[in-house]
N, C-alpha and C positions, 0 to 999 in steps of 0.2 A: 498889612497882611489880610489877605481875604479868605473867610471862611470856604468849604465843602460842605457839599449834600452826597451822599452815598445811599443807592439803594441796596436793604440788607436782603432782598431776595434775591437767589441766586448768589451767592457769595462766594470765592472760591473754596476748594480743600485743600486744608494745611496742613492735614494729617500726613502728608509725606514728608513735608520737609520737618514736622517734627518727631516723626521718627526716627529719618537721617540723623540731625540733630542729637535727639536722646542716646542714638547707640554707637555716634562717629564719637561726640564729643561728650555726651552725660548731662547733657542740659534738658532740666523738667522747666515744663512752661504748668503755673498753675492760678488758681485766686488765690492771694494772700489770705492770711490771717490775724487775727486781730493779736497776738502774742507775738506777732511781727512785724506789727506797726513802729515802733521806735526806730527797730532796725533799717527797716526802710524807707520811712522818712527823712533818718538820717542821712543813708544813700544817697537818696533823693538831693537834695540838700546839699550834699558835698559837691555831686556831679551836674545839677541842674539848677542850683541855685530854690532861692527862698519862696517866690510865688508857689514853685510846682509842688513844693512841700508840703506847702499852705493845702491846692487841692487833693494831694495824695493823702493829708489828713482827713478831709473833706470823704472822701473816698471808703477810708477806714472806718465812718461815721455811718456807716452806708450799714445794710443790712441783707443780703450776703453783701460782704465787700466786693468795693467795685475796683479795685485793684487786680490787677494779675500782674506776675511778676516771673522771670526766667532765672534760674540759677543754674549755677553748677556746687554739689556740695552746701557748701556756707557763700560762695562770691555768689551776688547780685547782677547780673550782666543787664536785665531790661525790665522796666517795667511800661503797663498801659492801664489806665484810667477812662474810667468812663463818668456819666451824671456827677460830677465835682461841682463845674461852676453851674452848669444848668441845667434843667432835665433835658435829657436827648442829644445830649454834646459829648463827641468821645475825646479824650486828650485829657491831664496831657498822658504824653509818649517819649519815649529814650533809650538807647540801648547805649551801652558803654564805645568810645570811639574804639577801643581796641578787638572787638567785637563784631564789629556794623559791618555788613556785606555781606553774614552770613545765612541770612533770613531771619532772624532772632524776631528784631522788627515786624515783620511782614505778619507771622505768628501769631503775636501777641494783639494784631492790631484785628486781624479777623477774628480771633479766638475773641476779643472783646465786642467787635461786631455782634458775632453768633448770640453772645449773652443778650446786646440790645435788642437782636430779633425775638427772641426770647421772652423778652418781657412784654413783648405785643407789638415794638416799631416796626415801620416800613423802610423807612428812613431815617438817615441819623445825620447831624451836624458835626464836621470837622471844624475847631475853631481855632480862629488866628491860625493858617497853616501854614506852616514855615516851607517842608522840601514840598512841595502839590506835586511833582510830577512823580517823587513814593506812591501819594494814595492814589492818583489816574491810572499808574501802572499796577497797582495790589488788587485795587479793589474799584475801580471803573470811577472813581471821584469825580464830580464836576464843580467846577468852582461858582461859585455863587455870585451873579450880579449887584453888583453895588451894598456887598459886605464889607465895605473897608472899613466904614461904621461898625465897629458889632460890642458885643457885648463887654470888651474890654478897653469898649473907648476912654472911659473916666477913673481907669486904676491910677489908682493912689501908687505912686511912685518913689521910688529911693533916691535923697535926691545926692 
């Protein structure tokens, strides 16, 4: 899998669809918080397996967390992650399958963008990107020449 570059100027607004969102269906997109790191982790965890865990903890180490996470109520439908494995790297990303299509995603992933712009980038690394034609179409993604190498080439694996 080959990483993305996204430039964070100019990034779209998601503030439509998550108002739609909030008032069709009651779902807050927000940053976690640290007295709902277990909970989420756990999620995490259940639905995405054990690495993403790994850096959603990573995440919650962060300072404001770098976590944001959608609900509805108490259900977890998605969260996005940003600086976990490296500085300037957004991911990971997931939204529950029974959920997906309805821009949950999309949301979460600019809304995490904004934050990196925020902190001073231009640009931000998508890594290992599994759907690429999601970020091309969300947020202008290009995919990176000769990232096949990247930064998770030498994870320690389950065997």
């Amino acid at each position: 899998m080959k990483d993305m570059l996204v430039r964070l100027i100019g990034l779209p607004d998601c503030s439509e669809i998550e108002n739609r969102l909030a008032k069709k269906e009651g779902i807050v997109f927000r940053r976690a918080i640290a007295p709902e790191k277990h909970l989420v982790s756990f999620w995490v965890k259940e639905n995405f397996g054990d690495y993403w865990q790994s850096e959603v903890e990573v995440a919650f180490s962060r300072q404001p967390v770098s976590c944001l996470i959608a609900h509805r109520g108490n259900e977890i439908l998605g969260f996005a992650c940003y600086e976990s494995t490296a500085r300037n790297f957004f991911g990971p990303t997931g939204t529950l399958e029974t959920e997906r299509g309805k821009g949950i995603g999309k949301v979460l992933l600019i809304k995490s963008l904004q934050s990196m712009k925020e902190m001073g980038y231009a640009y931000t690394i998508i890594g290992g990107v599994g759907p690429a034609e999601f970020y091309q179409k969300a947020v202008g993604a290009k995919l990176i020449d000769g990232s096949e190498t990247s930064i998770y080439e030498h994870l320690i694996r389950k065997k």
